[in-house]
N, C-alpha and C positions, 0 to 999 in steps of 0.2 A: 257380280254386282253391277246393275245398270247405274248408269251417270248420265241424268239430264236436266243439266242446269244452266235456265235461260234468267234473265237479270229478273228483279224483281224488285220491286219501290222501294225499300229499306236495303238492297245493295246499293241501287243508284244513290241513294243519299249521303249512304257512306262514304262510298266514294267518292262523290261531289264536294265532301267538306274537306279533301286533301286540298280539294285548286285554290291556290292563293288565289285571293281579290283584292283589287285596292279602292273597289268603287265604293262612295258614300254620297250622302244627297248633296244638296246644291250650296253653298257656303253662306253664312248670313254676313249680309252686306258691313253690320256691324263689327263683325271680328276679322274681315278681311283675307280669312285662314276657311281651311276644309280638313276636317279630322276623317281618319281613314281608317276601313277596318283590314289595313295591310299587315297581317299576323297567319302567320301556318297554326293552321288545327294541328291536334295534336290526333294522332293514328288510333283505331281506334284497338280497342283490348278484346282478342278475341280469342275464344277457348274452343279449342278442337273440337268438331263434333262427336257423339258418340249416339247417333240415331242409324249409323248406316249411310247419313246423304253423302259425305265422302270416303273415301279410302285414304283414309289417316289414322294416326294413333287415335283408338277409341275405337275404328269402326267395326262392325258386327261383321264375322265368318263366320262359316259352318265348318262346325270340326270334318276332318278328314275329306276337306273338300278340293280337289285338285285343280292346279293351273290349268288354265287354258292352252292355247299351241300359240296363242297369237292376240293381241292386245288390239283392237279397234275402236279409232279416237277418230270420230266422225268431223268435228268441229271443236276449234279453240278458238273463244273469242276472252282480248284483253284491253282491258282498258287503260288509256296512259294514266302516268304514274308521274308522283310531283317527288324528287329529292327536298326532303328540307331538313336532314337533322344527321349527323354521324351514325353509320351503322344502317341496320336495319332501316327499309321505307316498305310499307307494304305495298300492292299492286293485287287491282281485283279484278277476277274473270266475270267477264259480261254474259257467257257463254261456255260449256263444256258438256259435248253432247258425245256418248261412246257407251263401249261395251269394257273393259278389260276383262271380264271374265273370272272362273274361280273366285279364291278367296286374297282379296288385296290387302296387305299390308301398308304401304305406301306408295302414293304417287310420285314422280321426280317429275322434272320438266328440265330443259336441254336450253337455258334461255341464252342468247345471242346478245350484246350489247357491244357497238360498234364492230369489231372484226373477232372477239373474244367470246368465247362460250363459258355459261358459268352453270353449276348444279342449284338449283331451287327444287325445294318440296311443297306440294299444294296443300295448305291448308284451309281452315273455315269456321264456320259457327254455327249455331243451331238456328240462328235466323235464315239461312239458305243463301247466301252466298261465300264463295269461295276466293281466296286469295293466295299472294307469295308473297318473300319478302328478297327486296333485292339489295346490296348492300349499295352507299352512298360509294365507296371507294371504286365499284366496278365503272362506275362514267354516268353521263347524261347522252340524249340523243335519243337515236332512231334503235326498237329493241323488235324481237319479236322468238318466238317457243317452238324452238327447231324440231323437236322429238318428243318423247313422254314414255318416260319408263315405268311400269308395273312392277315392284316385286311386292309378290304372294306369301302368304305365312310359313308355307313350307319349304322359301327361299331361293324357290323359283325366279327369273323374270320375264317381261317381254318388253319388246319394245314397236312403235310406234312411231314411223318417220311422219305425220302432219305437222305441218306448220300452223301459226295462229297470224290473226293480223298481222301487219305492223303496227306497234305502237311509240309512243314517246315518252320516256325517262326526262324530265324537265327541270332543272333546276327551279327553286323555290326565290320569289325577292321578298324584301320584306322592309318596313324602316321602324325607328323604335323611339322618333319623334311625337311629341302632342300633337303637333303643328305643322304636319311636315312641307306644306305648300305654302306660304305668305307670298303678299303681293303689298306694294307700298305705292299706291293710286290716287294721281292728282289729275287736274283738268288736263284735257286734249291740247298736247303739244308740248307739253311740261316732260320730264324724265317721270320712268315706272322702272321698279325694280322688283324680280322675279327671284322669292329663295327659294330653292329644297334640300331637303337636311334628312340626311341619312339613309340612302337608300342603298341599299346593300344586296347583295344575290349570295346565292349558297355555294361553296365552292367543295364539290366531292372530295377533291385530294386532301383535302385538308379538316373538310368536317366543322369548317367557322364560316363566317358570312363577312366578305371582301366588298369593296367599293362596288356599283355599279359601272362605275369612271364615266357615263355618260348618262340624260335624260332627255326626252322631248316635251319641248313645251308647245301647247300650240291650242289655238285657237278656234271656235263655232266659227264655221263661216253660216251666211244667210239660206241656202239650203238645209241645213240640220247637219254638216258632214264637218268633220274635225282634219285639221293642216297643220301640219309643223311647222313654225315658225323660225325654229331656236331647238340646236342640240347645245343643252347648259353642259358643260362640263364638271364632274365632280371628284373634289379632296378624296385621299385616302379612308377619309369618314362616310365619304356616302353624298356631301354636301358641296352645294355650291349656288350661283347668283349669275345674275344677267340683269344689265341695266339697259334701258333704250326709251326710244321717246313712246311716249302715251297715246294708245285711243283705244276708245272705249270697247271693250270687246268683252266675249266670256271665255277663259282659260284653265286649261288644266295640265298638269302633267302626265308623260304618258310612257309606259313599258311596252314592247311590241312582243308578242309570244313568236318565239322561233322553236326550233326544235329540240334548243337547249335550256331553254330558258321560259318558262313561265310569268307573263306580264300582268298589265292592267292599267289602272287608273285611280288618279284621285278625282274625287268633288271638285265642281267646277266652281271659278272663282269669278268674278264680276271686276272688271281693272278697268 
């Protein structure tokens, strides 16, 4: 059985709708607030193939048809992958381009997450793209698909030392505020007071979503380029405030994507 699957518009999308966002348009000057659409998609529901595109439960053999001597995986491309929910997070391949040969039963992958190896099986849908699922409890961080194991129907395997990219495992943030940015803005020179209420990140080991403890708030300057002004510190809840003197500026608060951590922004505010 040949395997060659390069991305195609309805995997990118799919996969686009794990990345948290927090951006939302610009805030109206009347409500002083910017609502966010900072919420995790939910994963999407996918049923095994059974056309042959992959080597999973479902896919088509030919009776009596023998393994190969040796399994050739040309190319593993993965795309990062957001943690946002206890359990299972799926993760999609961008790319899987190979031969395993004979008649495959299932695919395994060898994936790497931090210094730890864990077994995933490749699944997918009838729309042509492929995915895995990684569990919340194995970590965030830097990950990538050390090996790929074949076994055959008649219980054979082979295996396959390619590596895939590296990619990133991200913790998901998120807040569960109407409101989550307010600004309390009076004339230049007067006190402005800066809220944000509830911002919270995904925590693997635990499968709930813990304080951020920290935000950036910060400012347009006159080139179009955004500066921290102010790391607000935040309550147990997610929330917190910074008072200071007033000038007129447009602000927002801001999450910075690391390699653990998936960020963003809200709508900018007029203070």
């Amino acid at each position: 059985m040949r395997l060659n699957t390069l991305a195609k518009t309805g995997a990118a999308l799919t996969a686009s709708a794990l990345v948290i966002t927090l951006s939302s348009g610009p805030a109206n000057a009347a409500d002083d607030s910017a609502s966010t659409g900072y919420a995790p998609a939910s994963a999407p529901t996918a049923a095994v193939s059974a056309d042959g595109f992959l080597p999973g439960t479902g896919a088509k053999s030919a009776a009596g048809n023998k393994a190969a001597a040796g399994v050739t995986i040309n190319k593993i491309g993965v795309r990062s992958g957001v943690l946002y929910r206890k359990g299972d997070n799926s993760v999609f391949l961008s790319a899987l381009d190979g031969d395993p040969g004979g008649a495959a039963a299932k695919t395994e992958f060898t994936l790497r997450v931090g210094k730890k190896d864990h077994k995933v099986l490749l699944r997918g849908t009838n729309d042509g793209y492929a995915y895995f699922n990684t569990k919340s409890g194995w970590g965030s961080g830097k990950a990538w698909i050390r090996s790929t194991t074949v076994t055959y129907t008649n219980g054979t395997k082979s295996t396959s030392g390619t590596d895939s990219n590296k990619f990133y495992l991200r913790r998901a943030t998120r807040t569960t505020a109407n409101k989550p940015f307010k600004v309390t803005a009076y004339s230049p020179g007067t006190k402005i007071k800066f809220r944000a209420s509830t911002f919270k990140v995904f925590k693997p080991s635990s499968g709930k979503y813990t304080s951020l403890g920290s935000i950036r708030l910060q400012y347009k300057k006159s080139n179009g380029k955004w500066k921290t002004v102010k790391k607000i510190k935040l309550n147990k809840k997610g929330s917190g405030s910074w008072t200071t003197r007033a000038r007129t500026r447009t602000y927002r608060l801001y999450v910075p994507t690391t390699a653990n951590v998936i960020g963003g922004q809200t709508g900018s505010i007029r203070g």
